[in-house]
Z-matrix of the N, CA and C atoms (Angstrom, degrees):
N
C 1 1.410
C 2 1.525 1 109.30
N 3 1.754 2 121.19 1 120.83
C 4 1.049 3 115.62 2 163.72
C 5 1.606 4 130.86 3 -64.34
N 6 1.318 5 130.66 4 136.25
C 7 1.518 6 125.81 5 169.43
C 8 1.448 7 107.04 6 -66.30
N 9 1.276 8 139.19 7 175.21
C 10 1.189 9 147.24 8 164.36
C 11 1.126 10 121.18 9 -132.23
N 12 1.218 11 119.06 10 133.62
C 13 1.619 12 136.06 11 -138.04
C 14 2.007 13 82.42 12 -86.03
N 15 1.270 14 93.08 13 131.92
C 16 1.848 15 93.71 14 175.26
C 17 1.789 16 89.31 15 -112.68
N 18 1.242 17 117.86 16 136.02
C 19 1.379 18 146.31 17 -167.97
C 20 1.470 19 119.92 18 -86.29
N 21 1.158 20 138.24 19 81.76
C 22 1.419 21 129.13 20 -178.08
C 23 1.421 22 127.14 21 -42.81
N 24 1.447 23 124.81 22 -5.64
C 25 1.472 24 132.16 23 -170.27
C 26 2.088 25 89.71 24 -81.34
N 27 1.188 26 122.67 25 -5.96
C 28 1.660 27 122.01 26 -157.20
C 29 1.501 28 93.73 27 -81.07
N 30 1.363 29 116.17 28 -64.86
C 31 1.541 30 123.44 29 168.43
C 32 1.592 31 123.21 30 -58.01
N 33 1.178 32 147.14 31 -8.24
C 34 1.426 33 144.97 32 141.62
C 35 1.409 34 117.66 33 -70.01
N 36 1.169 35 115.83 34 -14.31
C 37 1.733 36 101.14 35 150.12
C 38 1.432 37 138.31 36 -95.17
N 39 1.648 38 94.95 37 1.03
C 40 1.841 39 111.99 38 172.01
C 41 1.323 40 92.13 39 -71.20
N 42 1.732 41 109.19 40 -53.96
C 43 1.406 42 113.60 41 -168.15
C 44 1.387 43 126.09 42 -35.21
N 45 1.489 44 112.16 43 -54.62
C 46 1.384 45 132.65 44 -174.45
C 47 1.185 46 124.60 45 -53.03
N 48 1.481 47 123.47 46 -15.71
C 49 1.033 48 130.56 47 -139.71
C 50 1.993 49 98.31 48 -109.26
N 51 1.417 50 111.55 49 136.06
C 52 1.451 51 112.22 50 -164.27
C 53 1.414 52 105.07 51 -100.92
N 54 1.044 53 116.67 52 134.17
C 55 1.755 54 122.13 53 173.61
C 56 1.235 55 105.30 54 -75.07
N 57 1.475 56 107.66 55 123.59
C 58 1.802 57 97.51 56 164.66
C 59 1.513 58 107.98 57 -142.22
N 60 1.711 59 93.05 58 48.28
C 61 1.754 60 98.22 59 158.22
C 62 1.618 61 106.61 60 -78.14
N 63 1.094 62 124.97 61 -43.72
C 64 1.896 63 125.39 62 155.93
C 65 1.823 64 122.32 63 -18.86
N 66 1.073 65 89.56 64 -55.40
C 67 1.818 66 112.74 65 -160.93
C 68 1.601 67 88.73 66 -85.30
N 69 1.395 68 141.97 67 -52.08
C 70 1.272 69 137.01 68 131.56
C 71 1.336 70 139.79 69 21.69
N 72 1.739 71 91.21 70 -77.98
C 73 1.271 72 122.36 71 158.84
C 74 0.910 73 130.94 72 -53.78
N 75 1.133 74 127.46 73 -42.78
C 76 1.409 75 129.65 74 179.61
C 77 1.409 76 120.07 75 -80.74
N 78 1.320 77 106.55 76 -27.13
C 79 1.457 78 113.39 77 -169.50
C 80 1.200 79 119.26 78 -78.57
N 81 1.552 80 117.99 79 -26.46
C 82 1.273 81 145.60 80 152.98
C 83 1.538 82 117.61 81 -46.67
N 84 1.160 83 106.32 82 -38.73
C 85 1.899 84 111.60 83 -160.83
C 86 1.498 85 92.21 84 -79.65
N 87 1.271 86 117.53 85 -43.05
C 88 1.540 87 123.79 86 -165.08
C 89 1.262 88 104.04 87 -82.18
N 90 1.480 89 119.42 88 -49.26
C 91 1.631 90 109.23 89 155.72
C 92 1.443 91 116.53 90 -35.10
N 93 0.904 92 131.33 91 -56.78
C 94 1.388 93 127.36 92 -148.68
C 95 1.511 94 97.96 93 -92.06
N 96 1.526 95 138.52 94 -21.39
C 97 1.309 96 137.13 95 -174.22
C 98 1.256 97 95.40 96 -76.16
N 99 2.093 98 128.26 97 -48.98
C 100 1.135 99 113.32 98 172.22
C 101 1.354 100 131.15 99 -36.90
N 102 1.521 101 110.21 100 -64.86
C 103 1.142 102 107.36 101 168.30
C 104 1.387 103 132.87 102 -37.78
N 105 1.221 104 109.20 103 -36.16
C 106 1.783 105 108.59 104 172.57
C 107 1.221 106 122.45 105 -82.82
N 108 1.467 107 113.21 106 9.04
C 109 1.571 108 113.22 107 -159.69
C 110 1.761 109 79.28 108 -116.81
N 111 1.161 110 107.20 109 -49.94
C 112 1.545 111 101.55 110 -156.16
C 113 1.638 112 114.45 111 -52.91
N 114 0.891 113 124.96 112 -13.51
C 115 1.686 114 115.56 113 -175.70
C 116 1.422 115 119.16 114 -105.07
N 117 1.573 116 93.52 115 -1.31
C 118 1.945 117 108.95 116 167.68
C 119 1.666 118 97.52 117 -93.37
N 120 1.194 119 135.01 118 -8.66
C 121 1.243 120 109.75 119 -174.39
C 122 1.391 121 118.29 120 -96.29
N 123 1.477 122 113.46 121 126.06
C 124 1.680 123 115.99 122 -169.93
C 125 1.459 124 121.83 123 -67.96
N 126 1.507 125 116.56 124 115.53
C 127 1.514 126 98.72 125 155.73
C 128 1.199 127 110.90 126 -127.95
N 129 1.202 128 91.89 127 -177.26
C 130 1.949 129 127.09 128 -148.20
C 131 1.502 130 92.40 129 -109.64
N 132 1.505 131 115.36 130 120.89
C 133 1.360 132 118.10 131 177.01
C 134 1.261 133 101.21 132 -106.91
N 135 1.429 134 127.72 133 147.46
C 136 1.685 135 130.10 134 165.45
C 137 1.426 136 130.76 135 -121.73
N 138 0.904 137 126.31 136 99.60
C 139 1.358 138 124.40 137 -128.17
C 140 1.753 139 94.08 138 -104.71
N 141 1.688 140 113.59 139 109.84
C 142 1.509 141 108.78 140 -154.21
C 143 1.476 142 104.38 141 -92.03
N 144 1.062 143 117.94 142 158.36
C 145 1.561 144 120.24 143 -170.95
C 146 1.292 145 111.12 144 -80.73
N 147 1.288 146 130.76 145 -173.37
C 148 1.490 147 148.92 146 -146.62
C 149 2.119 148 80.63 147 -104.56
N 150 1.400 149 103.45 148 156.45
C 151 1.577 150 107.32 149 167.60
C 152 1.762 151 93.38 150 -95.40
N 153 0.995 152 146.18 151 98.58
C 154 1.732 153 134.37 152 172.37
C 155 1.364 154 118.40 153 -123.58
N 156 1.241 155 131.28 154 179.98
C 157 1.170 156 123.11 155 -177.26
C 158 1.828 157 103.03 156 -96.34
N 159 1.510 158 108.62 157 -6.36
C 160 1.706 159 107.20 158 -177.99
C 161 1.301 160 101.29 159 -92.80
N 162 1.450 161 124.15 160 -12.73
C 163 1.606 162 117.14 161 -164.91
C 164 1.748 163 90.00 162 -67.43
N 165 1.368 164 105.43 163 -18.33
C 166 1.699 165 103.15 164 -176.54
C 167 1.134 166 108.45 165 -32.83
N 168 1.794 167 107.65 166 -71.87
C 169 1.380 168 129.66 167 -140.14
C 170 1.455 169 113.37 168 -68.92
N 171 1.717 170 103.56 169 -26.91
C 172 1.413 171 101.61 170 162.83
C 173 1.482 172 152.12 171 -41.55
N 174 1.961 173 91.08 172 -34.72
C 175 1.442 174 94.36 173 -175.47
C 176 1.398 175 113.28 174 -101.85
N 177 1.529 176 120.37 175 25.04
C 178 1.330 177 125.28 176 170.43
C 179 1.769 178 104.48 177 -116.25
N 180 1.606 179 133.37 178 23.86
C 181 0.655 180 146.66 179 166.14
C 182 1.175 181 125.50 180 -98.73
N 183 1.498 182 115.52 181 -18.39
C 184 1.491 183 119.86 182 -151.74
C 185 1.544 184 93.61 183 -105.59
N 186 1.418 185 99.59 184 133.80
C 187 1.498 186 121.82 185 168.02
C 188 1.566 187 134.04 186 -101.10
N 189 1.687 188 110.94 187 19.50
C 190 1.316 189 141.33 188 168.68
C 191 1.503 190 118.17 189 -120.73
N 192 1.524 191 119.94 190 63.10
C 193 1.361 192 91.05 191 178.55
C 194 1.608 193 99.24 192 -100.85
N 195 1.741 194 94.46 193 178.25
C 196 1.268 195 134.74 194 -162.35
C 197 1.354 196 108.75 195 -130.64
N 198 1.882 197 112.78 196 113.25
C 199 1.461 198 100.61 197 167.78
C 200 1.568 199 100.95 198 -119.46
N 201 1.142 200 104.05 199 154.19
C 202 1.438 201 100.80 200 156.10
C 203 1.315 202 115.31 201 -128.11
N 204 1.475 203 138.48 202 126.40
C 205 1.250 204 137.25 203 -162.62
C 206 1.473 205 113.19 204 -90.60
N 207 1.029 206 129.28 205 -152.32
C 208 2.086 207 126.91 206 -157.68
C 209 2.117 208 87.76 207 -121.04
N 210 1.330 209 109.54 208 -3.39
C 211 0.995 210 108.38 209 175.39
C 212 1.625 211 125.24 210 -109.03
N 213 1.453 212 105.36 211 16.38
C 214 1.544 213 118.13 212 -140.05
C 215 1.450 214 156.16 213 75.96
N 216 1.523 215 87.88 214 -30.63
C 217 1.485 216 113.01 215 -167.94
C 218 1.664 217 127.72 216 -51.43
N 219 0.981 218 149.70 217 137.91
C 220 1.457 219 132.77 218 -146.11
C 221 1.626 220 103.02 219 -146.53
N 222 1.571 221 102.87 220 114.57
C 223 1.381 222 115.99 221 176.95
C 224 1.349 223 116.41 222 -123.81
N 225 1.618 224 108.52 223 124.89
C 226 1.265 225 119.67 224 160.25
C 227 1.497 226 126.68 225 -78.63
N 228 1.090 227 128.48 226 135.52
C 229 1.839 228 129.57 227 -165.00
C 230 1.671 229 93.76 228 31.23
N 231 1.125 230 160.37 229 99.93
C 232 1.085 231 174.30 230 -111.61
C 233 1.425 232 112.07 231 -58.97
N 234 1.639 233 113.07 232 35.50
C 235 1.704 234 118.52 233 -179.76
C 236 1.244 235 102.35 234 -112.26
N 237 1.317 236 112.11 235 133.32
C 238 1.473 237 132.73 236 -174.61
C 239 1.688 238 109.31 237 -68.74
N 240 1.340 239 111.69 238 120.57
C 241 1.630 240 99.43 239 -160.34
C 242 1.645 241 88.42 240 -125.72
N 243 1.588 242 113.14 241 -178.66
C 244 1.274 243 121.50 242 151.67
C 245 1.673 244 117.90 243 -98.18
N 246 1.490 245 126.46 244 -153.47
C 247 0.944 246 136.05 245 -176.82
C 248 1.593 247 103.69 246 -82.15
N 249 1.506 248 109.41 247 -48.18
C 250 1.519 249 131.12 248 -155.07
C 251 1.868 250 92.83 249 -71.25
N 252 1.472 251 96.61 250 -61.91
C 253 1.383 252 114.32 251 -167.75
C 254 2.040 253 102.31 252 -56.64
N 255 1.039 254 131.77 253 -22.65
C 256 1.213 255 137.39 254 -176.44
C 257 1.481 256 106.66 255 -80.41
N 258 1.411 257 104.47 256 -49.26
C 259 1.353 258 95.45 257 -165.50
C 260 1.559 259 97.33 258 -83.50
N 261 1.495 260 158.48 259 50.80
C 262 1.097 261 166.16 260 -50.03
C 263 1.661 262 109.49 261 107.53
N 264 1.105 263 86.88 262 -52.42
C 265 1.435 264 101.75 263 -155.03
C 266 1.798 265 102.18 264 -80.99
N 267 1.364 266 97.71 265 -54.29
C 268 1.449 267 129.29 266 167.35
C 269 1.675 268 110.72 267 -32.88
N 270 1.193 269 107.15 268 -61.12
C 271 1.683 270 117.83 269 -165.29
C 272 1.680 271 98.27 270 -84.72
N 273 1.363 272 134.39 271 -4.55
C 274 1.186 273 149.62 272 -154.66
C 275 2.299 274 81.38 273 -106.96
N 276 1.096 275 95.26 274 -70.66
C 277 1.456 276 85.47 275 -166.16
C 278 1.403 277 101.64 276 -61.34
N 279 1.063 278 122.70 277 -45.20
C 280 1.779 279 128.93 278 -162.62
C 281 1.567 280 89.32 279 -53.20
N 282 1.299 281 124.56 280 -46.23
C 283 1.683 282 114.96 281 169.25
C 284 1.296 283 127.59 282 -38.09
N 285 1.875 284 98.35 283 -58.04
C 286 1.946 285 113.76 284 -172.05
C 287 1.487 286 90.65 285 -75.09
N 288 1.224 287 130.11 286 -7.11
C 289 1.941 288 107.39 287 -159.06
C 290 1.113 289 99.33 288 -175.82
N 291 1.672 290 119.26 289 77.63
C 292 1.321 291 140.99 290 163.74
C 293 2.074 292 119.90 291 -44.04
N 294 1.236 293 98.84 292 -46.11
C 295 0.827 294 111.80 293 -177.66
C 296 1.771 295 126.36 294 -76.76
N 297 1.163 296 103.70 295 -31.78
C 298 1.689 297 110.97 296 166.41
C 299 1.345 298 115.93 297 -63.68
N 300 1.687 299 105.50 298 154.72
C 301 0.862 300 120.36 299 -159.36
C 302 1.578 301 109.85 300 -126.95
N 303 1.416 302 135.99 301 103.09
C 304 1.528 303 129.05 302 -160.37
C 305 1.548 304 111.15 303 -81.34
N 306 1.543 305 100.74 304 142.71
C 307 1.242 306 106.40 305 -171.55
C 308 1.376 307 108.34 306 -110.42
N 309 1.433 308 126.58 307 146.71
C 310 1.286 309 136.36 308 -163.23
C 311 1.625 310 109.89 309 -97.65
N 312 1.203 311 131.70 310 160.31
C 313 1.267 312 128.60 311 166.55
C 314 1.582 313 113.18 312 -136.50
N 315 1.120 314 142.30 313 68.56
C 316 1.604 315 128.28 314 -135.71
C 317 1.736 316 71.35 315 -119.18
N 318 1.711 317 102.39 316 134.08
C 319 1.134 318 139.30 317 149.42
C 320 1.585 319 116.13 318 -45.37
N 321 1.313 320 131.72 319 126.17
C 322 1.423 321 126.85 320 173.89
C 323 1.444 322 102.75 321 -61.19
N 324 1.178 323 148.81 322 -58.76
C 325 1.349 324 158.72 323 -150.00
C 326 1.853 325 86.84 324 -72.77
N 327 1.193 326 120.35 325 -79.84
C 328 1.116 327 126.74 326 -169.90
C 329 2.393 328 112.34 327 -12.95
N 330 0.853 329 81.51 328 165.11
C 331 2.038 330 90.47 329 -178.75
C 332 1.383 331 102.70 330 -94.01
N 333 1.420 332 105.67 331 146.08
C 334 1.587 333 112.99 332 -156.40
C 335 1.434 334 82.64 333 -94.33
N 336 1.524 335 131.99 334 -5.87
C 337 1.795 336 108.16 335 172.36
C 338 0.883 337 113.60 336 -101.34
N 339 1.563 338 143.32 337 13.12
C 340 1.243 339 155.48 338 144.02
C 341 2.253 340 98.67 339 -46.52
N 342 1.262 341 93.52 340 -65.16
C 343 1.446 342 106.72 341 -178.37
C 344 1.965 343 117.52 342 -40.49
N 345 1.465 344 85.32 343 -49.27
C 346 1.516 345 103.18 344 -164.39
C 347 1.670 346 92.66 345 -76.06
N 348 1.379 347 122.76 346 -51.20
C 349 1.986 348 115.93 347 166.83
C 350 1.249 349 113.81 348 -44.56
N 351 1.462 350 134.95 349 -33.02
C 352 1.363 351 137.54 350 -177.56
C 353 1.130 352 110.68 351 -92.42
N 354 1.762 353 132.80 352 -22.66
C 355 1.386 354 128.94 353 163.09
C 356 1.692 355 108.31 354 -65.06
N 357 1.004 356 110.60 355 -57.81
C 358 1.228 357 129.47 356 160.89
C 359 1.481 358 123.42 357 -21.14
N 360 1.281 359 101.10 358 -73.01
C 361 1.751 360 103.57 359 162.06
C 362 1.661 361 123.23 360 -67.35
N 363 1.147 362 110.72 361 -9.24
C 364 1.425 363 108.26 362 168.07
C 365 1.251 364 115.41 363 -97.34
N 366 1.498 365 130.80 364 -27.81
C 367 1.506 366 134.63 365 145.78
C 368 1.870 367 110.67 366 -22.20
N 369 1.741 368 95.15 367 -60.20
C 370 1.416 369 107.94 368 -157.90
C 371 1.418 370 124.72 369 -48.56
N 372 1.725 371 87.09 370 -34.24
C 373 1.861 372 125.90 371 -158.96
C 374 1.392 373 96.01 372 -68.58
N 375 1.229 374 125.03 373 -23.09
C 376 1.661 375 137.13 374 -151.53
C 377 1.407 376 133.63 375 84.41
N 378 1.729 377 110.55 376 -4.50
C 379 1.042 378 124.20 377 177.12
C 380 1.609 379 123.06 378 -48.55
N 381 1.005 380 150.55 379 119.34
C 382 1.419 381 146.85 380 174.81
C 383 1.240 382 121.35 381 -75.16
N 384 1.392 383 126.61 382 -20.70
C 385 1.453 384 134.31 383 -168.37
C 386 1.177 385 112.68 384 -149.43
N 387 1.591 386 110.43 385 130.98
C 388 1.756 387 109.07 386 -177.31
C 389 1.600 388 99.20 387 -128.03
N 390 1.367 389 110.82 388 124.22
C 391 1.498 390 110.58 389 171.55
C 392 1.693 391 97.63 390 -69.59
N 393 1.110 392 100.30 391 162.77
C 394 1.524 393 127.09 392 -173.96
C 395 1.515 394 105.54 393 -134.98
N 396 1.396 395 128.16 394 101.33
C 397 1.243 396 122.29 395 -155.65
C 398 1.489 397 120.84 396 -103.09
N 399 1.302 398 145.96 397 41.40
C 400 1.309 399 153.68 398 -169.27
C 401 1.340 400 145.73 399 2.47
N 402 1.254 401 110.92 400 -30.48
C 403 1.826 402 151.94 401 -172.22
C 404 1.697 403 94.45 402 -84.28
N 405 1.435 404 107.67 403 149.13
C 406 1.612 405 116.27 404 162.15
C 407 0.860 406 88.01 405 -72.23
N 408 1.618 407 101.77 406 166.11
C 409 1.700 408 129.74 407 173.04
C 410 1.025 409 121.48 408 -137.33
């Protein structure tokens, strides 16, 4: 009976071979943290108005405006305020005039967390609705 020559080239291709139950693993964990993360994370819906010719008449009604200038700066009816002094100011009208609704004027140049402190403080005031006003001023 002949033996038969067993070949060492058979085991260097077990060798070669890369595990990626690891790489697997991981890809899975982070999958699955997304998933658990994603439905805790808050967003902010903005709910944009109609284009009409009445949305006009609105913004010559409003007795809360809001500017924000390209420098930050933040004026109510055209008085130069702070952060502190606004939100003051804010809960002061929401008293005289429940029903109004403040309108924003935010500068393109201006910082969008300037915006989000002044959404913020109008949240605080009790206000429910903040126009967001688009047009130079």
């Amino acid at each position: 009976m002949r033996k038969k020559k067993i070949f060492e080239h058979s085991t260097t291709f077990d060798e070669n071979l890369i595990n990626l139950t690891p790489l697997i693993d991981v890809v899975f964990v982070v999958l699955i943290s997304f998933i658990l993360i994603a439905p805790l994370l808050e967003v902010d819906h903005i709910n944009l108005a109609e284009c009409s010719p009445k949305s006009d008449k609105n913004i010559e009604k409003a007795t809360i405006i809001l500017k924000v200038k390209e420098d930050d700066s933040i004026l109510i009816n055209n008085r130069l305020v702070t952060l502190l002094e606004l939100k003051d100011l804010l809960k002061e009208k929401k008293r005289l005039n429940p029903n109004q609704i403040p309108q924003l004027y935010h500068d393109k140049k201006a910082s969008f967390g300037s915006y989000q402190s002044i959404k913020n403080l109008v949240e605080f005031a009790g206000f429910e609705k903040l126009d967001v006003v688009l047009q130079p001023y």
